[in-house]
N, C-alpha and C positions, 0 to 999 in steps of 0.2 A: 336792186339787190339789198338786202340784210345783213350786212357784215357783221357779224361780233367779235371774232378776231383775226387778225392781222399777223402774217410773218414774214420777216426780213432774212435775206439771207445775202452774203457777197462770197464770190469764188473767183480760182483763177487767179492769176498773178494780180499786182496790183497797181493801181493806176489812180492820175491824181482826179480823182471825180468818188473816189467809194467813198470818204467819211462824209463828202458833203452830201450825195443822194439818199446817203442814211439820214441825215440831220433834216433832207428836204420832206422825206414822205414821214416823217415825224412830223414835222411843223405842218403840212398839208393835213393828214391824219385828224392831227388838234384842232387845226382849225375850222373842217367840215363837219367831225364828229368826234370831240373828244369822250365819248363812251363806247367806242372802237376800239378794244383791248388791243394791243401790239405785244408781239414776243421778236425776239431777231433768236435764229440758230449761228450759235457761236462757231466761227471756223470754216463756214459754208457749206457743201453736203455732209463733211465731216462729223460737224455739229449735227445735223440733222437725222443721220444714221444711227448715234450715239445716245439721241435725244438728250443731249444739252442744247440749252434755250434761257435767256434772261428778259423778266418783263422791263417793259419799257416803262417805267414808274412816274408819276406825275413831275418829281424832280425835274429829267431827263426829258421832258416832253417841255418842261418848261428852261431849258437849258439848252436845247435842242441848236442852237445857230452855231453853238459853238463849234460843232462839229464842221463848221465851213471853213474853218481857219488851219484844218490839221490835215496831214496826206495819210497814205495809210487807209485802214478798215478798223472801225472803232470795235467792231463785234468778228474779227480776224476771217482769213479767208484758207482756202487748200484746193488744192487740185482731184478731186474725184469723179469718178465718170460711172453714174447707176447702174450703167450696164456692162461695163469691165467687171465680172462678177468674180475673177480670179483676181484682181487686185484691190477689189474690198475683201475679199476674205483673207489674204497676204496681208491687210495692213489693220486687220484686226475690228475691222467695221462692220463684218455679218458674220455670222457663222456659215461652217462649209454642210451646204447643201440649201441655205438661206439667199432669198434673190432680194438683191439691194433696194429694186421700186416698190417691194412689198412692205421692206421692212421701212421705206422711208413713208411710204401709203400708212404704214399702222401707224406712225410719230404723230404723222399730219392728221389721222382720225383722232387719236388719243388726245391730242392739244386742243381740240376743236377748232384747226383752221379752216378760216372759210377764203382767206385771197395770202398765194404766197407773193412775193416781192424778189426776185433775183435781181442780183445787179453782177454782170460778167460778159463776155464775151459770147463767142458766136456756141463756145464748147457748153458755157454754164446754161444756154439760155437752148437749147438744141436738148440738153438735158431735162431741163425745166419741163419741156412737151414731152420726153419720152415719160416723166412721172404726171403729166397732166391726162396722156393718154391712158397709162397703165388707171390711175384713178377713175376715171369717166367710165370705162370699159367696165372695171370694178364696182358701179353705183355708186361712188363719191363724188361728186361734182367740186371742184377746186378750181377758182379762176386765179391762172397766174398769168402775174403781168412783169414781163424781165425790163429793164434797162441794159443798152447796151453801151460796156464799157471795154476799152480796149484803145491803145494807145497806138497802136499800127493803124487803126480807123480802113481794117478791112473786113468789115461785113455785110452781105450784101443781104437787102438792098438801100442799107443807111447811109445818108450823104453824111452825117457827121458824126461820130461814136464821141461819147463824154470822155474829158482826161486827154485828147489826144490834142488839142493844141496849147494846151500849159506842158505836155511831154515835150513840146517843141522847144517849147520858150525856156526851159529849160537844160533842155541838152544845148541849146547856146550860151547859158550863164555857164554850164560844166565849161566848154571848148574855151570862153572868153579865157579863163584861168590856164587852163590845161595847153592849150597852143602858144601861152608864155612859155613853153620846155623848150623850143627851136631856137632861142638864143641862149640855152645852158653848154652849148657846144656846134663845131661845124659841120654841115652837114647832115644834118638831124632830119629823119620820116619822120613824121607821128602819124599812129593811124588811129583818126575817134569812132569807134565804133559802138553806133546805135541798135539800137532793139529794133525788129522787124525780124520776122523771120521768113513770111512770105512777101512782104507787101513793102516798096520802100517808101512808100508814104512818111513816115516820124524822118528816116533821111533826112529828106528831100525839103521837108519843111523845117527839118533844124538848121541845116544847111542856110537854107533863106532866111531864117530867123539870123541865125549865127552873123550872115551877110550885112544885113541890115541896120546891125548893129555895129559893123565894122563902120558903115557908110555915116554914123555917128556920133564916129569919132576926129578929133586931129588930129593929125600925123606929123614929124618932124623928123622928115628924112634924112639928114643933115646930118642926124646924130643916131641913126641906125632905126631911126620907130618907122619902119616902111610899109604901110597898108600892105604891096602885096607877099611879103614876107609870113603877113598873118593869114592871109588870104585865104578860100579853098582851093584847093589846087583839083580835089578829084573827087568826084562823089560817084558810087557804085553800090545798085543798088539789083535784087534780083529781076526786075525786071529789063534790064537791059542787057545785052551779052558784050563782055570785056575782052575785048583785044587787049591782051596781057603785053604781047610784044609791040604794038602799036603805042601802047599805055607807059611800057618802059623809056620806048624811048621818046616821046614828050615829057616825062617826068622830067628823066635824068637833063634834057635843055633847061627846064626849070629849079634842078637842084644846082647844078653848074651857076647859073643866073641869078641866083637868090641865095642858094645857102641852105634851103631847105624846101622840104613837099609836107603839106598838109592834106590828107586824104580822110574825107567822111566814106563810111563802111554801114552800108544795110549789113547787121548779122546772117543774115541769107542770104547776101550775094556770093555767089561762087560753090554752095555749100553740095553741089552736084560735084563740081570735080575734086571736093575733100572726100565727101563720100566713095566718091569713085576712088578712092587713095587709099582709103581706109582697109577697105572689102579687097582691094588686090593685096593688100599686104594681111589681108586674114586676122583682121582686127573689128570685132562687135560695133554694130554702130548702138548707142545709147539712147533709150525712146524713153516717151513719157506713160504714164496710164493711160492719154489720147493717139499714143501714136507720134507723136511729133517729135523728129532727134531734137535728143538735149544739146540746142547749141551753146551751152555753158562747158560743156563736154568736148564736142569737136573742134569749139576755140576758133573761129575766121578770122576774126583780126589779126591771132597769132597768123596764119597760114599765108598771109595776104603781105603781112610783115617782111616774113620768109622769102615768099615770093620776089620782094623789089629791092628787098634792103643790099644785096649783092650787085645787081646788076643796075642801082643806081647813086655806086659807091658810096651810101650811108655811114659816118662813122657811128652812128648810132642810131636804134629804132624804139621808139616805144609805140606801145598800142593801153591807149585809155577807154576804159565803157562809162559809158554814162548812163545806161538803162535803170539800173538801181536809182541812180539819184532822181533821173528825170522821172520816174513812174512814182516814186516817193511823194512828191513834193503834193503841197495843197494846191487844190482848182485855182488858177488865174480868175480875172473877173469874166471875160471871155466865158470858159467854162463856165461858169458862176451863173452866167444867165443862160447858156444851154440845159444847166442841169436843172434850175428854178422851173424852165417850162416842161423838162422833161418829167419830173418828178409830181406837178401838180396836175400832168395829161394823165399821168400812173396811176393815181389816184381816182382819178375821173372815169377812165378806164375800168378800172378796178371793181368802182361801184356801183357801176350801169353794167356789168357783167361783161366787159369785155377784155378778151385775155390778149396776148400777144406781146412782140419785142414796140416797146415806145421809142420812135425815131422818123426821119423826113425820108420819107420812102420815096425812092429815085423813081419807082416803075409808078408814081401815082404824083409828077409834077412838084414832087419835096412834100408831099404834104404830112404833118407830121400826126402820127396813128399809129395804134396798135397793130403792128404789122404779123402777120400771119403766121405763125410757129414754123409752119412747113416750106416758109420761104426762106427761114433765115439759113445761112449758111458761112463759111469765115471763107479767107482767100481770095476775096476781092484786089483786083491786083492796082498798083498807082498806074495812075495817065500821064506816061512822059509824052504824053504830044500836046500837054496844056502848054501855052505861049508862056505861062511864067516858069515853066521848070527847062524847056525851051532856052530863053534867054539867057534862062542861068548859067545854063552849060556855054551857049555860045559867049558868053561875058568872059568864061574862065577858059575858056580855051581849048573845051574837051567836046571831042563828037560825040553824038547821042550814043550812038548802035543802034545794033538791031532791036527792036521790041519784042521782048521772049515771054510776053504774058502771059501769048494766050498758048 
């Protein structure tokens, strides 16, 4: 294929892999053909409905690495969906009686792209095909080639989404700090509640991160530094079902016994019997332009709070998120060399003409490939019956349950 120009675009919440997959298929770009025009749309579809677009100037192409050092989205991101046509015209991005994949088809003709670039989740990149097909059907031919990024690391059929184990590593530098509040006073919950809203994969690995780092330290119990004071006491996450009353009273033996419970919290765990809470009491549940309640809105950690802080005579409870920080933060090296090989197969992809999400596709032995638009999908749920999240729970002293995935 004949590229002459190039567009980037990031959507979707953010996660720590966008500024670096922008900085990579720049430095990829340059390096196979720097007479490859590149533009990025500022804001993600936002940008691109709007048509705002900034060129990628030789400067910035030779500057390019910087962008591996910073979290964030260098060229800003938003949550819009081409086909929600009642909330692009609500939020000022078509006119009413204008269809978003047409007007986004005329940007992408007007700019003369020839390969767009997504970097988002299973919604941006589900997206990406619904305007790949509207284009094709229309005589444009547009190869787009997504990354999938996403810190829940549930899309199937990708064994590993970028961002989502520096999310990890992360929300354990948040808890290292934050689970110092259990000696501010006696008898102290805290509940850290993690991003996930289906999948409690970023849990379960922060968890084990968080863990592991305890396992790293010294202790000197003597004078109150007691590992299992810091410890996790409970991790709950949506695919497992919570015995609330079973849960209570194993906590309260460990609040009794320690002084305090430290509880990790997928933002989705339980978020069935909030909802069920909400609607009996005749109260809106709060969705997104996708469909997905705002759990910023119905608050689980508060709920979960609520739940134990009574009946495991807490004299105080807090609930801290770390979603914000941990999805901020810049790629780990980890990440660093997932997103190096993903970014340079995008490209490869890109210019032998083949479209698709780039990732190690579970249904093809990990191998990693432009995976098939019509396969991708989000809600891939965590495997609690892997022997290490197994262990985990039995180390700490909490039954699995049931597995509610499927």
């Amino acid at each position: 294929m004949s590229a002459r120009r190039v567009a980037l675009l990031t959507a979707g919440g953010l996660a720590p892999c966008l500024s670096s997959a922008v900085g990579g298929l720049i430095q990829r770009y340059t390096e196979v053909d720097p007479s490859i025009e590149l533009i990025a749309y500022t804001d993600g579809y936002d940008g691109l409905l709007r048509g705002n677009s900034i060129e990628v100037t030789p400067e910035v192409r030779a500057g390019a690495a910087r962008l591996h050092d910073f979290g964030g989205s260098p060229i800003g991101n938003s949550r819009v969906k081409l086909t929600n046509v009642d909330d692009c015209v609500k939020r000022g991005l078509v006119q009413p009686g204008q269809d978003p994949l047409k007007v986004a088809a005329d940007q992408l003709t007007r700019d003369g792209v020839d390969v767009l670039h997504t970097i988002g989740g299973d919604d941006t990149n589900t997206t990406a095909a619904d305007l790949a097909a509207y284009l094709h059907t229309n005589d444009y031919e547009l190869i787009v080639v997504g990354l999938p990024k996403t810190i829940d690391n549930d899309i199937f059929p990708i064994k590993q989404s970028l961002g989502a184990w520096t999310a990890a590593e992360q929300g354990s530098i948040f808890a290292q700090n934050v689970i110092a509040e259990h000696s501010a006073g006696p008898r102290a919950l805290i509940v850290h509640e993690v991003m996930g809203r289906g999948c409690g994969y970023l849990t379960a690995e922060t968890a084990r991160a968080y863990r592991t780092w305890l396992d790293s330290q010294e202790w000197l119990p003597g004078i109150g530094l007691d590992r299992a004071q810091w410890d996790v006491h409970a991790i709950y996450i949506p695919e497992m079902d919570i015995d609330i009353a079973a849960e209570t009273a194993r906590l309260h033996k460990i609040m009794d016994d320690l002084g305090n419970v430290n509880i990790f919290l997928s933002e989705g765990a339980g978020v069935g019997r909030i909802l069920e809470e909400l609607e009996a009491a005749g109260e809106s549940v709060p969705r997104d332009p996708f469909g997905h309640v705002r759990l910023d809105k119905v608050n689980p950690g508060q709920w979960f709070g609520h739940q134990f802080a009574d009946s495991l005579d807490a004299a105080k409870t807090q609930v801290f998120k770390s979603g914000y920080f941990a999805r901020s933060a810049a790629a780990n090296a980890e990440d660093l060399r997932l997103i190096k090989t993903c970014t340079d197969a995008a490209v490869d992809c890109a210019l032998s003409g083949v479209g698709g999400v780039i990732g190690q596709d579970e249904d093809a032995d990990d191998v990693l490939r432009a995976i098939e638009f019509d396969r991708i999908r989000g809600g891939k749920p965590f495997d609690i019956d892997q022997p290490w999240f197994t262990e985990l729970l039995a180390d700490i002293g909490q039954p699995k349950g049931a597995n509610i995935s499927g």
